[in-house]
N, C-alpha and C positions, 0 to 999 in steps of 0.2 A: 527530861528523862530519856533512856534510851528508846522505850515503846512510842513515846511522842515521837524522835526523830524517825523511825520507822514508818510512822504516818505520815512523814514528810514525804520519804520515799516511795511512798506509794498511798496513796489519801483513798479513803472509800466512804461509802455514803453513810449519815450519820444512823442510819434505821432503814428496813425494805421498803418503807412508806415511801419515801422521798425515792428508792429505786424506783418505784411503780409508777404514781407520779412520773417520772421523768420520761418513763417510756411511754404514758398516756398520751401527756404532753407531745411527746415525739410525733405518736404514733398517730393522734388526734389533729388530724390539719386539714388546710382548706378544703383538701381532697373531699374530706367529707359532706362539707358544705357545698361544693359547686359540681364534685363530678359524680357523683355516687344516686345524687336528683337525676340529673340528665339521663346516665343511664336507666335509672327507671323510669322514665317518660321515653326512651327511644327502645325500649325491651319488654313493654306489656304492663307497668306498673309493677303489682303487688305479685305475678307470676317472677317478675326476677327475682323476688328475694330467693324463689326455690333453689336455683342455681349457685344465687351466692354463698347461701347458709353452707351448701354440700361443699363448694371449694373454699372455704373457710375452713372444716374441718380434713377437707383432704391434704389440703396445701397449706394454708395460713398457718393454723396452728402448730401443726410438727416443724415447720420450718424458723419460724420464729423460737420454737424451743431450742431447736438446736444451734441458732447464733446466742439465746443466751446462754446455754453450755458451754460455748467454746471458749466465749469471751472471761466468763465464771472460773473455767478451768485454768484457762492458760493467765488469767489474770492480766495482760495484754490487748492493744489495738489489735486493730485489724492486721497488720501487716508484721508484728511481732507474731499473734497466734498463729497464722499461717507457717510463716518462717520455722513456728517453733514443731508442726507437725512434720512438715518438710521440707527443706531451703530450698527446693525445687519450686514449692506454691507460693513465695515469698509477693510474685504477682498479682496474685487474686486479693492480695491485702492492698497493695500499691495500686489497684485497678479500682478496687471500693473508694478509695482515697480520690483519685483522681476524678468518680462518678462522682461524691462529694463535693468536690472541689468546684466543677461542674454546678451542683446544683447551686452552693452558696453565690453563687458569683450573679445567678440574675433573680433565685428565690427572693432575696433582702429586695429586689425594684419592687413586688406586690408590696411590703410592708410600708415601700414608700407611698406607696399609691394610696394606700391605708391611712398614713399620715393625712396626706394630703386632702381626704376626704371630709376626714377629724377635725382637721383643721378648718376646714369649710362649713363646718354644719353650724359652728358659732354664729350664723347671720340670721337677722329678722324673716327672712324667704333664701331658702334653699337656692345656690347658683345653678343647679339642675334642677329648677322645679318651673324655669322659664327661659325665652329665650333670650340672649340682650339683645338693646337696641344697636343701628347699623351706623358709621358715623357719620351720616346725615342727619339722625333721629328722626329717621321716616318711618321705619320697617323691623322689623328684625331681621337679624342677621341669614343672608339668603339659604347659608350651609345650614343652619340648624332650621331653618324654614322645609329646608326638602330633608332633614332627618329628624330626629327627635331634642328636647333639651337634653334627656341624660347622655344620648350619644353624642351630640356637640358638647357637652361638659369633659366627656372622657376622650376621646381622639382630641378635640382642637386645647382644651384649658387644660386637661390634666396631661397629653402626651404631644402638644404641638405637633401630630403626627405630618411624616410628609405624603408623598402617594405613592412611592415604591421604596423598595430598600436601596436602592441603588443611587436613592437622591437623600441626600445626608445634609447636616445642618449643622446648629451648634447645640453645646447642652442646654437642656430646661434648667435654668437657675435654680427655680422652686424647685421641680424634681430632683435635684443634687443636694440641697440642703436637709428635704426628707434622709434621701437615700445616708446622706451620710448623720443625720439622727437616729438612722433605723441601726447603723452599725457599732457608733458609738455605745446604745442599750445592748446591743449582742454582744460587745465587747466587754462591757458590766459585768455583764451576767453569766461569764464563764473566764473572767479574769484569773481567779482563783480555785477553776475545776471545782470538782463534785461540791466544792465545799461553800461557792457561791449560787452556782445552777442548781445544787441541792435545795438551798430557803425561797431560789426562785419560781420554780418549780410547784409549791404551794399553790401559788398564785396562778401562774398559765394554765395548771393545768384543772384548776375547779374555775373561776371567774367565766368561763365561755360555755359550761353547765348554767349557771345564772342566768347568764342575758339570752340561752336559748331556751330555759322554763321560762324568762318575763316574755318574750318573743312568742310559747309555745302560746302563752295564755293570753296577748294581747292578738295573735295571728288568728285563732279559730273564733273570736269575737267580730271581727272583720266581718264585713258586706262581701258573702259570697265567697269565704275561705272554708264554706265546708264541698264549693264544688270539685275546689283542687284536692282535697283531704279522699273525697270519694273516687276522685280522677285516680287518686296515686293505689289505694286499696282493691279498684276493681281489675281484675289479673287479668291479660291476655295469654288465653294460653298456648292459641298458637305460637307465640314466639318462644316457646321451649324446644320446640322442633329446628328451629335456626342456630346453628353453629354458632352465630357470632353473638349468639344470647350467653352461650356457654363461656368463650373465648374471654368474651367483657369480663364478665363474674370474675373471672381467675386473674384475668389481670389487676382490676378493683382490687381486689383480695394482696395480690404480691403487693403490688405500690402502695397503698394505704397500710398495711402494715411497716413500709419503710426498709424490706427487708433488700439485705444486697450491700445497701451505703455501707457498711460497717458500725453504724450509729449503735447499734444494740448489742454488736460485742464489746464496743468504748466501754458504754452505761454499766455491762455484766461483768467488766471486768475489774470494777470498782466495788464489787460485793464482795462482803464473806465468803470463807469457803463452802462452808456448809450452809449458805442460804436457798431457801426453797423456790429456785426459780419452777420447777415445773408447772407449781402454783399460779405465782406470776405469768407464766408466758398465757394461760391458759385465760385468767382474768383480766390481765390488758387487751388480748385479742376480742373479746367477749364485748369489753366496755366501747372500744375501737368499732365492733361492727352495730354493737348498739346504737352508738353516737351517728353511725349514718343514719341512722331509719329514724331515728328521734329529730336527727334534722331534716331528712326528706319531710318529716311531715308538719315541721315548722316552713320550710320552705315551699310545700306546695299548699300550705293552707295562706301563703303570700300569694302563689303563683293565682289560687284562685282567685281571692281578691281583685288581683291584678285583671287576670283576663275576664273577669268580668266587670270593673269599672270600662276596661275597651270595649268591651261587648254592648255594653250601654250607652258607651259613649257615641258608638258605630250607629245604634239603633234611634239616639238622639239626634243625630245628623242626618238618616234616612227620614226620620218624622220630620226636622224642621225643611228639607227639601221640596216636600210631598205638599205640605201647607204651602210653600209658595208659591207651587207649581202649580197646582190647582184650585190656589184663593179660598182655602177651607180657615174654619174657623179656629181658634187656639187650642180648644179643649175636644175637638172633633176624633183626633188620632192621639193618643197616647201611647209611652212605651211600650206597655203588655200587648196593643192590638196592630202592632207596624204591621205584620205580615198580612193579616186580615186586612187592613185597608190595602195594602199592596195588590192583593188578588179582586178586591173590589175595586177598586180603580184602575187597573187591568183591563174589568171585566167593562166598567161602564166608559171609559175612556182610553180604547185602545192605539189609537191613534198619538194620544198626547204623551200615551205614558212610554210608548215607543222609543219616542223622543230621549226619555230618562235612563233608558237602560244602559246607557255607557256611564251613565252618572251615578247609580245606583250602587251602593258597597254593597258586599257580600258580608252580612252579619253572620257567625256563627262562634258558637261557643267552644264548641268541642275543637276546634281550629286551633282559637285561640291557647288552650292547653295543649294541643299538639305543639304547639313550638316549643323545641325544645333547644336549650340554648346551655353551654357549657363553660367553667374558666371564668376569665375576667367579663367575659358580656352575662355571666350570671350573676359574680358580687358586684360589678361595679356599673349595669345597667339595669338590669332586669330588676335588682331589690332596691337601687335607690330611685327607680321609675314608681315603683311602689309605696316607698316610703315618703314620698313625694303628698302622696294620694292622706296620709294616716293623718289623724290629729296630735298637736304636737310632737310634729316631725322632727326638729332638732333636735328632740329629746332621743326617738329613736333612733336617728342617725350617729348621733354618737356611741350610744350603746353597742349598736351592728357594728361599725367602725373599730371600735374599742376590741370586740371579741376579734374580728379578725387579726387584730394587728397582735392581741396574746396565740392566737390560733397560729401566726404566723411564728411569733417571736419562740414558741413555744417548739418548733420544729426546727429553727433554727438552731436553738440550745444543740440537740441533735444532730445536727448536720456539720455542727463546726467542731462537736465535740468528735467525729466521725476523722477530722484531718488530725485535730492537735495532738489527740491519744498515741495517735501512733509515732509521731515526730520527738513527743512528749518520750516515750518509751528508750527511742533510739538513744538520748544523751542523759534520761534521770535513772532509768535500770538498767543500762548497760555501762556508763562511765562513771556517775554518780555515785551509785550505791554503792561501787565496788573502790572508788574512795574514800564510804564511811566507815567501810567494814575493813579496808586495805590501809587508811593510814595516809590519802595522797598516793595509791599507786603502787605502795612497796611490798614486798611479799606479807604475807600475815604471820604473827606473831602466831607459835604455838601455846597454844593454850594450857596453863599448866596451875597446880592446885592453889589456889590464894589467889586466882583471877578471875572477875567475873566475864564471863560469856558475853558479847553483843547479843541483845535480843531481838535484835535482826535477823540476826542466823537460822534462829528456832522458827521465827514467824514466819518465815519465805518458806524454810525447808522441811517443815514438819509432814505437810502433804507428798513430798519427794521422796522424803528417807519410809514413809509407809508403804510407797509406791515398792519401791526396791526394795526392802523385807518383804513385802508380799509378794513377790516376783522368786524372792529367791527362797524362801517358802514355799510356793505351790510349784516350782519347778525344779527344786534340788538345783538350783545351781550358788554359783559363789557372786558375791556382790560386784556387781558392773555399771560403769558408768561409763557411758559415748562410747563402750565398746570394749572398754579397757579394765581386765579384772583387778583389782584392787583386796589384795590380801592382807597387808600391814595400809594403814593410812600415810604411814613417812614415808613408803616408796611411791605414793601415788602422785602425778605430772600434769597440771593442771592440762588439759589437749588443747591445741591449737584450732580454731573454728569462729565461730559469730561472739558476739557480743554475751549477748543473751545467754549461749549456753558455758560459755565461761564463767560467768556470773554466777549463774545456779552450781557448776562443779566447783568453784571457790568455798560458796555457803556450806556445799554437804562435806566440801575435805573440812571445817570447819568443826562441823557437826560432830563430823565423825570422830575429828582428833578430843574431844572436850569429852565425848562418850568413854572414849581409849584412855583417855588420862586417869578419871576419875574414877575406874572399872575399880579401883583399891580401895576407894573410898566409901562409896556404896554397891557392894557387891551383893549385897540381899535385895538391893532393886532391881541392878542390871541381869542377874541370875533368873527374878522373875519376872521381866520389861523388858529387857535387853532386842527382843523381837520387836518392839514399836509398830505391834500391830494396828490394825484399826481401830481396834476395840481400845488399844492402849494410847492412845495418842494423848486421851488427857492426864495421862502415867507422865509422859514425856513433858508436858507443859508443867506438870507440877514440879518437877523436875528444875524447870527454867523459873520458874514463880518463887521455888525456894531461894535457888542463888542468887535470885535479883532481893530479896527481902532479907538476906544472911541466916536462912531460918533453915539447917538442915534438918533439926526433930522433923522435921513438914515430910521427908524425904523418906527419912528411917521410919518414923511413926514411934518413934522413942526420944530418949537426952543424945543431945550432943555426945559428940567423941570428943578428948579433950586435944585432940590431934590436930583434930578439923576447925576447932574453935581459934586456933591461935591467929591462921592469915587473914587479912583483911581483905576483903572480896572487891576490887576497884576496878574501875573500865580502866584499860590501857591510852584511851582515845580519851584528850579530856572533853567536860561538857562544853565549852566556848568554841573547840571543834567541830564537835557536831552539831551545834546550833550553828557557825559560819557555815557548814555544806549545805544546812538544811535552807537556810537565807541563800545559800548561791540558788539552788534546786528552786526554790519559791521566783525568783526575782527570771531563772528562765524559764520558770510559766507563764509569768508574765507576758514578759519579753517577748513571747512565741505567739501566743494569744493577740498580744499586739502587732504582730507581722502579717498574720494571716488576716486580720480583719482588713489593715492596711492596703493590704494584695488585695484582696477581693473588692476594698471600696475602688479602689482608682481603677479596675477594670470596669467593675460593673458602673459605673460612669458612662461607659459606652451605650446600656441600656437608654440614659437619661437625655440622649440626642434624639431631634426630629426622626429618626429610621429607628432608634433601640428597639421601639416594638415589638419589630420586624427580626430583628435579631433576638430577643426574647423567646418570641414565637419559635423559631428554631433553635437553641437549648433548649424549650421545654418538651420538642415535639421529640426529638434525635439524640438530644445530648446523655440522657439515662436510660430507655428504655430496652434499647437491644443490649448496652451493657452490662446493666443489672440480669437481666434474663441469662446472659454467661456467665457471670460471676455465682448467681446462687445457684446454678446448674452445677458447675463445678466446685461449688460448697457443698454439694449434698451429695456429689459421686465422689470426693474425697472423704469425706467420711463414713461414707459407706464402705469404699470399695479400696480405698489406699490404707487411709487411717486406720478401716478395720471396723466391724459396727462392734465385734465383742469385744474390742478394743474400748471403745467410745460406750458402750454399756460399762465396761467394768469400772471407769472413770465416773459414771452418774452415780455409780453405786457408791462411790467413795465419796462422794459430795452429798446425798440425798440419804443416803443409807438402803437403798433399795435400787432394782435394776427398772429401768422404763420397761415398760405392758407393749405385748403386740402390736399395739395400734398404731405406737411410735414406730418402733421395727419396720414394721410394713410400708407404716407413712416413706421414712427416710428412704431406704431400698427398693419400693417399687412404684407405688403412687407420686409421690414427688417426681421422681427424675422422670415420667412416663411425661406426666401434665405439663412440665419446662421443657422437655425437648418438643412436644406439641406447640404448646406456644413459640417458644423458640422457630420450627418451622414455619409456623404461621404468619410471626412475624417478615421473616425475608421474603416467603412468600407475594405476603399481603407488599413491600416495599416494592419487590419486582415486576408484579403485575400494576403496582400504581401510578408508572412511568413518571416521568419529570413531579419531582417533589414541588408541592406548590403552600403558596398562601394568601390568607386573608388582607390586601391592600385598602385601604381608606380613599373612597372616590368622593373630593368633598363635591365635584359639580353634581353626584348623583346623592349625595347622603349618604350611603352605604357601601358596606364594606364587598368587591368583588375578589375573585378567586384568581393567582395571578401565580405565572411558573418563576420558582427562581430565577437568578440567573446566574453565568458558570460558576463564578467564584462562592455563589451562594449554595450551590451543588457539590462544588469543591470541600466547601468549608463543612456540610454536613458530612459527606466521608469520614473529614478530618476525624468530626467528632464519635463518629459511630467505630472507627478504629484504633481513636489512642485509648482509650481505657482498657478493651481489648485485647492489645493487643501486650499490654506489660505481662501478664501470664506468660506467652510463649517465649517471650523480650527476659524476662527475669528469671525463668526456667535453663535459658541456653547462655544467661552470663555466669549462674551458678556454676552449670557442665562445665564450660570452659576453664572455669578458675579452680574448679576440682582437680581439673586433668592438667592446669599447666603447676597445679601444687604436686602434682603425685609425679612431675615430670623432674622437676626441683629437687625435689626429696628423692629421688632414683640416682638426681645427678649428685646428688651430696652424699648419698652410699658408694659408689664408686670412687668418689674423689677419696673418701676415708678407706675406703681397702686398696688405691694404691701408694696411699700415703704409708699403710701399713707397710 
């Protein structure tokens, strides 16, 4: 049918469940698990939630409402809804895209890493839970001797690391064959847009709820998991007086919400029109910051665990030292009295124990919860150091494993759907559809009585033709479209301009003619409808439900006319055509879907060499975060201040039935744009005063990881990435200008050439 092929042209999600979901999903990732801990252990604990909670609702919330707006409204990618506010912003879409593009390219290595873990936990004894032997079969191996088993398992087995970036190698096999099973499932899973990552969706985004309730309940049963649980609850609060207490919060808050990628006007843009995003934005945000503190305190009721089997393990080494050293009996010193015998043996043998003091570890508890560790040295050392420790640990290692690689695959959904939306748009809404509705490209058939209407027409343009009656209602003026009055619809000229907006002035001359035609027909409806107000929009579907069903009584509200009975109401387009567009339109979803995976695996390959780390580490440190920070800065002053906020109120109003409350208003116009150009300065700030950008290098002669400056090309290369995303705003703003002005320059010289030809 024709509403089917419609759906082709533009597919949305089967129910707002599967929207939310997808944005849970999205918005629900590692983030949560590894960095949102950290900062509460380097921020005072339970005093930073004060911070976070307030930039949640000053920032987080209104800001993510308004990318699902935009996305809902314009029905459109990122870089289509821009485009369609003002060809001038068509950048800011092309710059989310490119952060995107960005993120998917080394995001998919953690999922391998994920894999790889999974994969390993199927053994009798954990490969991190010891160290191997050396190939003499003397020793163990000397590097994991001066570091730990899980840190030898992840630098030397799981990332063959080398010791700078600048010494390079060949790829990890094993990490390439992950890598490319991580892309393959991503490529599954959005094969077929909303309509595949919608049932997927299900799944990502409750399964890692599960394993963090089995997690929450098998973590606070743990030896010494309610010291971490206490560590995380007791607030410092001096560090609310520290700026960089504030600055975290709001950042945590932006990135963990996802906001900037474009990912959440993809998702919005696959809704109805009148779906209640306001709803939505406010309960994914809620469930998102919930999910941190649900896992902070699954995580540090590990963390306790953790440091304190070290804690004990430090004071069992201090005990067995002390008996040797002083030929004391087995049962003389036990755990609970180390420090007591320490100061009694001190006291009565000062001389001997003299001796011990450079031998002597420093046990402390509170330390060992200070350490605070972030990123992959939190999932993939810190918890399988732990899970090491747990009884049937394979069991829990798969589970942990499992959640992150849904936690991961889960945002990836996201992230890929963040590039293809838009690419998607460029060839299935602006050249496609206007060959379902065009015939293959030829002008369109006027619509005249005995034909029925594409129900494409109505379904795109019912929101359009409301806009403009109400437009030319509240301001007496005459109906205009891209500038151009339109008094008779047969004199009207499709304009010359984008894609996009040809397409739409195609659908409404459409519209318009099938209104004009039939005005003889039913003139007792158009007489009281004829205005397609708001109120009447489901006037006008009924409208379109009749012709498609032959049923005009539906219309009149009385019998047929026997006028009207006689033609037979048949699409001009047969159905074996609109099902071939619809199959072309499907096959380059595909198609596309499949390119970008492609592109992305055979780069991020690069990740999967002895240095990738290294490179890793820089897209994840450089590659998004100054970008994002311009691009939602200038999402939020464009719709404030270009867009028009009563502009962009009157549009919610028309989707929600109601205008957004103060507190949005306020948010968008002044709180938002105050708190991003803060951080925004803060950011360069903090870059410029931090001289030569450095990183974390793997020294296996020492075990551990030291602090090491790029070098040029690796300074070069962050540049690179801190300016191309960037910089396509100003870059796509001044191709616009130009091509205005050499159109207006053309069009100058084609008027003169016609007056002196006259």
């Amino acid at each position: 049918s024709t509403a089917d092929m419609d759906k082709d042209a533009r597919p949305s999600w089967d129910n707002p469940l599967q929207f939310v979901l997808a944005c849970v999903s999205y918005a629900v990732g590692l983030g949560n698990v590894w960095r949102f801990p950290y900062l509460c252990q380097m921020h005072g604990g339970g005093g930073f939630l004060i911070p976070y909670l307030l930039m949640l609702f000053l920032e987080g919330v209104p800001l993510f409402y308004m990318e699902l707006a935009i996305g809902q409204k314009m029905s459109l990618g990122s870089i289509g809804a821009w485009t369609a506010i003002s060809p001038y912003l068509g950048g800011v879409g092309l710059a989310s895209v490119v952060t995107s593009l960005y993120l998917c390219l080394y995001y998919n290595i953690i999922n391998a890493w994920s894999f790889w873990y999974l994969f390993h936990s199927f053994q009798s004894v954990l490969p991190w839970a010891e160290c191997p032997i050396n190939s003499n079969r003397t020793r163990p191996v000397e590097e994991c001797e001066k570091a730990t088993p899980t840190q030898y398992f992840f630098y030397r087995e799981t990332l063959d690391i080398s010791s700078s970036i600048e010494e390079n190698g060949g790829v990890h096999t094993g990490q390439a064959l992950c890598l490319l099973l991580a892309w393959v499932i991503t490529y599954l899973f959005i094969v077929r847009g909303v309509k595949s990552s919608g049932k997927v969706v299900y799944f990502t985004a409750t399964f890692p709820y599960l394993v963090l309730i089995i997690y929450l309940i098998r973590g606070v049963t743990l030896h010494g998991a309610m010291n971490g649980v206490k560590y995380m609850f007791t607030p410092k609060m001096e560090q609310l007086a520290n700026p960089t207490t504030w600055i975290n919060a709001a950042t945590q808050i932006f990135f963990s919400l996802g906001l900037g990628f474009g990912s959440l006007i993809a998702f919005a843009s696959y809704n109805q029109y009148n779906n209640n995003f306001e709803h939505q934005a406010i309960i994914v945000s809620l469930i998102n910051s919930g999910t941190s503190i649900f896992a902070s305190i699954v995580t540090f009721s590990i963390y306790g665990f953790k440091a304190t089997i070290n804690y004990e393990n430090c004071l069992e080494r201090t005990r067995l030292l002390l008996l040797n050293t002083f030929n004391l009996a087995e049962d003389t010193i036990t755990i609970d009295n180390v420090f007591e015998s320490i100061e009694k043996l001190n006291t009565t043998y000062p001389q001997q124990f003299a001796e011990l003091t450079n031998k002597l570890e420093n046990c402390d508890l509170e330390s060992e919860l200070d350490t605070a560790v972030e990123g992959a040295g939190l999932a993939f050392i810190v918890y399988s150091e732990a899970i090491k420790y747990m009884p049937l640990s394979q069991l829990w290692s798969v589970l942990y494993f499992m959640m992150l690689l849904l936690l991961g695959m889960g945002s990836m959904l996201g992230n890929v759907t963040a590039i293809i939306t838009p690419l998607r748009d460029f060839k299935v809404v602006s050249h496609l559809s206007n060959e379902l509705l065009n015939d293959g490209g030829q002008s369109p058939d006027i619509l005249v009585p005995g034909q029925q209407p594409p129900a494409q027409v109505f379904s795109k343009t019912k929101e359009l033709i409301v806009d403009f009656r109400r437009r030319q209602r509240e301001e007496h003026a005459p109906l205009s479209i891209n500038g151009t009055t339109v008094e008779r619809v047969s004199s009207f000229q499709v304009p010359r301009g984008s894609h996009q907006l040809r397409r739409l002035n195609m659908e409404l001359k459409d519209t318009l003619q099938f209104l004009q035609v039939h005005h003889r027909e039913y003139p007792d409806w158009l007489h009281h409808h004829g205005s397609c107000t708001a109120l009447n929009r489901k006037a006008l579907l009924r409208v379109v439900k009749a012709a498609q069903h032959k049923d005009k009584a539906a219309i009149h509200g009385g019998p047929l006319h026997p006028a009207v009975n006689k033609p037979q109401w048949e699409l001009g387009i047969s159905k074996n055509k609109l099902q071939s567009k619809a199959y072309q339109a499907t096959e380059y979803c595909v198609l596309l879907a499949g390119s970008v995976c492609l592109f992305c695996l055979l780069l991020g390959l690069g990740f999967t060499t002895t240095s990738g780390n290294y490179w890793f580490a820089m897209f994840n440190d450089y590659g998004a975060t100054f970008s994002l920070l311009f691009i939602v800065l200038t999402e939020v002053l464009t719709v404030s201040y270009i867009y028009g906020i009563k502009r962009f109120e009157k549009d919610i109003e028309d989707m929600l039935g109601h205008c957004p409350n103060w507190y949005w208003k306020i948010a968008w116009m002044v709180v938002s744009p105050l708190l991003l150009i803060a951080l925004f300065i803060f950011y360069i700030i903090n870059y410029i005063q931090g001289g030569t950008p450095t990183y974390q290098a793997w020294d296996k002669e020492q075990g551990k990881s030291v602090v090491t400056e790029y070098p040029v090309f690796g300074q070069l290369f962050i540049g690179l990435l801190l300016v191309s995303s960037v910089s396509c705003v100003p870059i796509t703003a001044l191709y616009v200008y130009c091509k205005k002005r050499k159109h207006g320059h053309h069009q100058k010289r084609q008027r003169t050439v016609s007056t002196v030809s006259a």
